[in-house]
C-alpha positions in Angstrom: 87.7 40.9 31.8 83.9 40.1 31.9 82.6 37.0 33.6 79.1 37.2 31.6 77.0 34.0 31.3 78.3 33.0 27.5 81.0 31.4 29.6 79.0 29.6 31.9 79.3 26.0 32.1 75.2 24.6 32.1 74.3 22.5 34.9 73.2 18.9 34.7 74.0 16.3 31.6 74.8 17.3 28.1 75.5 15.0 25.3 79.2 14.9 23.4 77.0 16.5 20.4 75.4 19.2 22.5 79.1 19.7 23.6 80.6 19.7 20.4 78.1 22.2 19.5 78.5 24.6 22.8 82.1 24.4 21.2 81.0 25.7 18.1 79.6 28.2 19.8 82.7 29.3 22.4 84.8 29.3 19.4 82.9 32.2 17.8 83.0 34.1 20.7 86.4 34.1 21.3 87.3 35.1 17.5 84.9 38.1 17.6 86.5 39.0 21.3 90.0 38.7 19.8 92.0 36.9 22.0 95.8 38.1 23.1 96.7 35.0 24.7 95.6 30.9 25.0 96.9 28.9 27.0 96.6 25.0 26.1 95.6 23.0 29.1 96.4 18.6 29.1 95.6 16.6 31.8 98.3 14.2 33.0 98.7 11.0 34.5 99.1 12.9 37.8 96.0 15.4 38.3 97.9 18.2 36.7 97.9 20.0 33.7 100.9 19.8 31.5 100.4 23.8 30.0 101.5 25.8 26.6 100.5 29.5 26.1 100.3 30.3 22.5 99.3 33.8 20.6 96.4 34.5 20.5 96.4 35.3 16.7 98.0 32.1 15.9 96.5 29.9 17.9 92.9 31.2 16.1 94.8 30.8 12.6 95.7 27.2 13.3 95.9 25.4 16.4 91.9 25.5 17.3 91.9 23.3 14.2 94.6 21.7 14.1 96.0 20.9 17.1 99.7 21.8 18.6 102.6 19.5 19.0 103.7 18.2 22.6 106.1 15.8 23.8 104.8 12.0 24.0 106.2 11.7 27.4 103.6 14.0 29.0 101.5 10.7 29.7 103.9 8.6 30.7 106.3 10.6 33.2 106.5 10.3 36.2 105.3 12.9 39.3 108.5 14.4 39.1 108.2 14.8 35.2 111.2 11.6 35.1 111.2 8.8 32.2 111.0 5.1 33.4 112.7 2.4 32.2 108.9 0.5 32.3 108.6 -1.1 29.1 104.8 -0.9 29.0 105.9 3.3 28.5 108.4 2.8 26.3 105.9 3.8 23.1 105.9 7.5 25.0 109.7 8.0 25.1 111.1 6.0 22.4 112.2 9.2 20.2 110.2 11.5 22.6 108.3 13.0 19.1 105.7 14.8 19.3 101.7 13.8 19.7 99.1 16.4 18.6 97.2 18.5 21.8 93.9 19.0 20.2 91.7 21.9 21.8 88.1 21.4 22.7 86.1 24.7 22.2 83.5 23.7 24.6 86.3 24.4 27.3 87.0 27.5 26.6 87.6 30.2 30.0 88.7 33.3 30.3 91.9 33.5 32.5 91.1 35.5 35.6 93.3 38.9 36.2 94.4 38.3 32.4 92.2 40.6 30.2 92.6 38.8 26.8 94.3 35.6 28.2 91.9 31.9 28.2 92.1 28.1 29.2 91.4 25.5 26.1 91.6 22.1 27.8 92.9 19.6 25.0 92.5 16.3 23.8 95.5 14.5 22.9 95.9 12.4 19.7 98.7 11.1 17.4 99.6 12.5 14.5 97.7 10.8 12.4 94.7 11.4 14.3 94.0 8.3 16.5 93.6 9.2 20.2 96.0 8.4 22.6 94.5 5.7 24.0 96.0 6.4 28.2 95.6 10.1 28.0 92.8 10.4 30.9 90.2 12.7 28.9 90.5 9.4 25.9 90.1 6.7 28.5 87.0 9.0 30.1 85.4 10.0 26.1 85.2 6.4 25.5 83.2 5.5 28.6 81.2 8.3 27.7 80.2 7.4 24.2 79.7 3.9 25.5 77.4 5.1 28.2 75.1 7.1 25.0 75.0 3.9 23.3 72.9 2.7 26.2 70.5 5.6 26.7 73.1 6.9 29.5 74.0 10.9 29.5 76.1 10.9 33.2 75.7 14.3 35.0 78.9 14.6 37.8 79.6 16.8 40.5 82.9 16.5 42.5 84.4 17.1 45.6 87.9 18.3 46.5 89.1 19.2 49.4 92.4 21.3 49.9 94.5 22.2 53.2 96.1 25.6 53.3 99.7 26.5 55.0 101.3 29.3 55.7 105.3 30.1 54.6 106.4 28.5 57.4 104.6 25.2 56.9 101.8 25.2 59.5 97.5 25.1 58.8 95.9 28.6 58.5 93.4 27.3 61.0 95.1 25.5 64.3 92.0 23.0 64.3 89.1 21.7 62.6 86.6 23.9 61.4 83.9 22.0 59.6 80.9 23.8 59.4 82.4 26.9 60.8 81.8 30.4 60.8 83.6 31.6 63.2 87.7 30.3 63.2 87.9 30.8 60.3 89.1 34.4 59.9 92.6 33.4 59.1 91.3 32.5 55.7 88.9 35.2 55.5 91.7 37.5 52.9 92.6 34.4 50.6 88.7 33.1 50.6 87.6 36.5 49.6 90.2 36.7 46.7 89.4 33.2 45.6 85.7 33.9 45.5 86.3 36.7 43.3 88.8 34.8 41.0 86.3 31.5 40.4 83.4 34.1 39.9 85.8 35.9 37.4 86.4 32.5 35.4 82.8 31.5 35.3 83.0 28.3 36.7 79.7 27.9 38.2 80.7 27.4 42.2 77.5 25.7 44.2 79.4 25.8 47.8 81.9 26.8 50.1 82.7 25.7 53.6 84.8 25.1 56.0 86.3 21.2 56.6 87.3 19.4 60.0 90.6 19.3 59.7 93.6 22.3 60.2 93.2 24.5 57.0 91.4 22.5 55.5 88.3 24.0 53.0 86.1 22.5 49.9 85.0 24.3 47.2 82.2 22.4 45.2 80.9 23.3 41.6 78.1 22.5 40.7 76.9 19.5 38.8 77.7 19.3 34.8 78.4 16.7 32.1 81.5 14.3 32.6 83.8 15.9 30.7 83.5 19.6 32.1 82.9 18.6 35.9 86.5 17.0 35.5 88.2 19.4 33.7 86.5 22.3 35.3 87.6 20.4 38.7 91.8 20.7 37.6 91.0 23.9 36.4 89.2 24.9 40.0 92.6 23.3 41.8 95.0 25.7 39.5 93.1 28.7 40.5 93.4 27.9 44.1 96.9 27.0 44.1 97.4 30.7 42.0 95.3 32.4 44.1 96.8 30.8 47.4 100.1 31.7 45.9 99.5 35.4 46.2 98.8 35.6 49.1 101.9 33.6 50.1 100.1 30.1 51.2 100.7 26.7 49.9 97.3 24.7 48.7 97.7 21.2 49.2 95.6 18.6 47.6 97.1 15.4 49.7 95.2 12.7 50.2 96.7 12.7 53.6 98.1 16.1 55.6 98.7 13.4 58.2 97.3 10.7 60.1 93.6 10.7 60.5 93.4 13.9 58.4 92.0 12.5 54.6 90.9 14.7 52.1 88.7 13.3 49.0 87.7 13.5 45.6 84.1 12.6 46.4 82.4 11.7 42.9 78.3 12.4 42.8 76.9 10.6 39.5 73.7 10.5 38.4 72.3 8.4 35.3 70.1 10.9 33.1 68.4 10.3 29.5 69.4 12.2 26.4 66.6 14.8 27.1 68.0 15.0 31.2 65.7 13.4 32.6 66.8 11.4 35.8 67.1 7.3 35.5 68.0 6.7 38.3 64.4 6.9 40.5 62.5 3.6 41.0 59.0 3.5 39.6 57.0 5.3 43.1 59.6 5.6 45.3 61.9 8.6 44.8 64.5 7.7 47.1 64.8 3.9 45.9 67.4 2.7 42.8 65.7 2.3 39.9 66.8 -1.4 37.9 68.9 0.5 35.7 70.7 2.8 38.5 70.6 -0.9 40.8 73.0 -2.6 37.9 75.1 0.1 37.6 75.9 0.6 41.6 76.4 -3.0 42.0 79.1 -3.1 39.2 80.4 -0.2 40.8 80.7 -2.1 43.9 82.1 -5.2 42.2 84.9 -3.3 41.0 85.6 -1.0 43.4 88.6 -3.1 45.0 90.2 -4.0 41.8 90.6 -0.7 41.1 92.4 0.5 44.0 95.2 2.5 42.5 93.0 4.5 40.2 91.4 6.1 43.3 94.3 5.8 45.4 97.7 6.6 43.1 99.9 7.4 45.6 102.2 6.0 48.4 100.2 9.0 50.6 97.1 7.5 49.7 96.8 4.6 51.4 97.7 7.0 54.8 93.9 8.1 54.2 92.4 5.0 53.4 94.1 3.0 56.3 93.7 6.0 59.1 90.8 8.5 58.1 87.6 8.2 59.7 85.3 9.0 56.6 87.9 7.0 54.3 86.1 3.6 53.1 87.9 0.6 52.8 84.9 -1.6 53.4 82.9 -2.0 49.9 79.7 -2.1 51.0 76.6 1.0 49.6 73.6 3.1 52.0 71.1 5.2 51.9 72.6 8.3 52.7 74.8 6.7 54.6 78.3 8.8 55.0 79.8 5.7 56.1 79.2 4.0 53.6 81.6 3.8 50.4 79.0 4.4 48.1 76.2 6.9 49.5 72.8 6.9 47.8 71.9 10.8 48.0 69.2 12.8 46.6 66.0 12.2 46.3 63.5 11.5 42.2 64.8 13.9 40.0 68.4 14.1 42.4 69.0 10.8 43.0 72.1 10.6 42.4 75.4 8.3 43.8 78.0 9.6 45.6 81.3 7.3 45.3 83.5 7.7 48.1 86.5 6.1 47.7 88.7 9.0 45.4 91.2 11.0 47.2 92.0 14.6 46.8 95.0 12.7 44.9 93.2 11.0 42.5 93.3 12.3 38.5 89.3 13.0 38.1 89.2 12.2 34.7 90.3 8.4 35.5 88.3 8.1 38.8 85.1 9.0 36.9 85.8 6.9 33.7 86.5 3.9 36.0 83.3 4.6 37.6 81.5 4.4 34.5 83.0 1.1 32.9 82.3 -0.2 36.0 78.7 0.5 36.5 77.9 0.3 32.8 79.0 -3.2 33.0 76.9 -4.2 35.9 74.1 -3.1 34.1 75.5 -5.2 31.0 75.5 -8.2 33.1 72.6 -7.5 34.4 74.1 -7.4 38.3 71.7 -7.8 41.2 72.1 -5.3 43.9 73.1 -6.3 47.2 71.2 -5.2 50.7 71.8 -2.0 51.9 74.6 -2.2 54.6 76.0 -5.5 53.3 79.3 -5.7 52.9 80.4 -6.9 49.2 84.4 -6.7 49.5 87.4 -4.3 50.5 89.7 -1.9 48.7 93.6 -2.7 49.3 94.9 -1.2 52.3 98.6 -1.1 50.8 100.1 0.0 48.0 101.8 -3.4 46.9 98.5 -5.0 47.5 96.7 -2.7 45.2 99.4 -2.9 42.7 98.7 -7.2 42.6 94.7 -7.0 42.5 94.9 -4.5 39.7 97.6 -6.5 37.8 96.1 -10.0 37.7 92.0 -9.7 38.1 91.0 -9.7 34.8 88.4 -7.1 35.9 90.0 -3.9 35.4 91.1 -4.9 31.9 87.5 -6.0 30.4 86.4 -2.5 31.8 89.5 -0.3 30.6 91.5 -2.1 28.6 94.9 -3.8 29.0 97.4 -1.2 27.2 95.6 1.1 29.8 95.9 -1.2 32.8 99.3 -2.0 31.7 100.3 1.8 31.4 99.2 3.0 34.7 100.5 -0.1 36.9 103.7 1.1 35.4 103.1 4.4 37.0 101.9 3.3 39.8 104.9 1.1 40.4 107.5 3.9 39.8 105.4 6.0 42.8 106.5 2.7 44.7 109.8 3.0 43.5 109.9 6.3 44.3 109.3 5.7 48.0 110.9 2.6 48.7 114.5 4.8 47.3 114.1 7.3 49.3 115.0 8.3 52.9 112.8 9.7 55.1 112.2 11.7 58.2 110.2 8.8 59.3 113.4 6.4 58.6 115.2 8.6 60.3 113.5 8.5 63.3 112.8 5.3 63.6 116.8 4.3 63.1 117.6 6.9 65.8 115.4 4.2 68.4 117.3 1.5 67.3 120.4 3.3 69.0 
């Protein structure tokens, strides 16, 4: 398996036509390389690929035109792949049929250790070609286009951080690490396997380090259009969780390992033209928000709370957001400011916004979408932006109170629609079903002081 630079994802903003054509391009390459084996990747609900591995042979005959079938319920289940009796999912189980996983070329990978074998992340549409309107790479597509309408090509880069164990359930590392060189030789076999692996796929890594809690290490690639930095991001998190696998460690992308322990999905986005170039500079001052970049960060700041559950989905979120240090619940932006929940970072041609608030939890493709409707309409309303420092509001702090400001602003459906908002309360109220019928070790402790 070669790793040569025709795989290479390009750094910084592309347009959905320069992508479309890249596509073009992949797709070529793979025919004349013959493929044995692809593997059809569809992001979920749940920051997980749902997964089919077709022939290579066939899948060139047909599917990279015409799609393969899937199950509807792929974007309505629940974590533990269950139906709910949800009405507002009903459309997705109804007579489970089958919705159309279309692959987009400009995806294509080859699968590490697999001579032969590649990744196609897919789009997901109905049969009679329509998108499905909740699938996460849809909901992020439209923001997309709607940003080109306005002069706007995003370029993201994102953040995950992931917490190694061993078999027996305890960190690699028995303490924090951040920034460490030494301490961290308990990771030292897996790290240099994984290094290999992500070099093998092509997948463009910028950093490596070391985080501050037990076993806990970020991986960051480097900045690229929308689309890629998200799927390129799930893709990232399966190779870790393969790689960790071999070497008989569990990778954990919680949002909380435990109290006071968080780990993010920190979202860098910078506004760029058509041609790349940077939009978010003010006129002689490199390190100040341009008017345009101004609108958008205070409609991101607007929205931020009323969109709670798309950057904290689960029960175990609100464990980071209520108990991490670097965890914001107070809406407020800075100048690179870590404290802040939105950090202005960079300076002229990287000035760029770093959104806080995602945990490791949170499904990319959503979280950056979300980002997007929300800053595109600030700059459609034409949104002042407060003082540095000031606060401007709070995300929810509990699940249930996330679950009511999503439901009944009317903010989070102007930005992504109702059947959307509609959809994912429904998941987000299973998660909360989920919890509050089961029995925990924590119940169980707490019932054994009450004797």
């Amino acid at each position: 398996m070669t790793s040569d630079a025709f795989w290479k994802r390009p750094a910084g903003p592309r347009t959905l036509a320069a992508r479309a054509e890249a596509g073009s391009r992949l797709r070529a390459e793979l025919a004349a390389r013959g493929p044995r084996r692809l593997t059809l990747l569809a992001p979920d609900p749940h920051a997980r690929f749902a997964a089919v591995d077709l022939d290579g042979d066939f899948a060139l005959g047909s599917v990279l035109d015409d799609g393969y079938g899937a199950c509807t319920y792929l974007y309505a289940w629940t974590v533990d792949r269950a139906t709910s009796t949800a009405p507002e999912l009903q459309r997705y189980y109804d007579t489970f049929s089958d919705l159309v996983l279309r692959p987009d070329a400009a995806t294509l990978l080859p699968q590490p250790g697999e001579d032969g074998s590649w990744y196609v992340v897919c789009d997901a549409v109905w049969p009679d070609g329509a998108p499905v309107p909740v699938a996460p790479r849809t909901v992020l597509r439209e923001r997309l286009a709607a940003a080109e309408e306005l002069g706007i090509v995003p370029s993201v880069g994102l953040e995950h951080e992931v917490t190694f164990y061993d078999a027996d359930g305890a960190p690699l590392t028995s303490h924090g690490i951040d920034y460490a060189l030494g301490g961290t030789e308990p990771l030292a076999p897996l790290l240099r396997d994984l290094r290999a692996t992500l070099h093998e796929a092509a997948l463009g890594v910028e950093s490596a380090r070391a985080e501050c809690h037990p076993g806990q290490y970020e991986v960051v690639l480097r900045h690229r259009d929308a689309l890629a930095a998200c799927d390129d991001a799930m893709v990232q998190q399966t190779l870790v969780r393969q790689t960790a696998a071999r070497h008989g460690v569990t990778a954990s992308y919680l949002a909380a390992e435990g109290p006071g322990q968080g780990s993010s999905c920190h979202v860098h986005l910078s506004l760029n033209d058509a041609d790349g170039r940077n939009l978010g500079p003010a006129e002689g001052d490199p390190r100040r928000p341009s008017p345009l970049l101004a609108s958008f960060l205070a409609g991101v700041l607007r929205a931020a709370g009323d969109l709670t559950p798309v950057w904290a989905p689960t029960v175990n979120s609100y464990v980071r957001l209520r108990t991490g240090d670097f965890a914001p619940t107070e809406v407020r932006w800075g100048v690179d400011d870590r404290t802040a929940s939105v950090r202005l970072a960079g300076s002229g041609p990287s000035l760029r916004l770093e959104c806080r608030f995602p945990g490791a939890d949170a499904q990319p493709h959503l979280a950056v979408a979300a980002l997007l409707a929300a800053g595109l309409s600030g700059i459609e309303d034409g949104l002042p932006l407060p003082e540095a420092g000031e606060r401007t509001g709070g995300l929810a702090t509990t699940p249930w109170q996330a679950l009511e400001r999503f439901t009944t602003s009317k903010l989070p459906a102007r930005l992504l629609g109702q059947e959307l908002v509609d959809h994912y309360a429904a998941l987000f109220q299973a998660e909360l079903d989920a919890w509050c019928d089961g029995v925990t070790d924590w119940q169980r402790r707490r019932g054994a002081l009450r004797s």
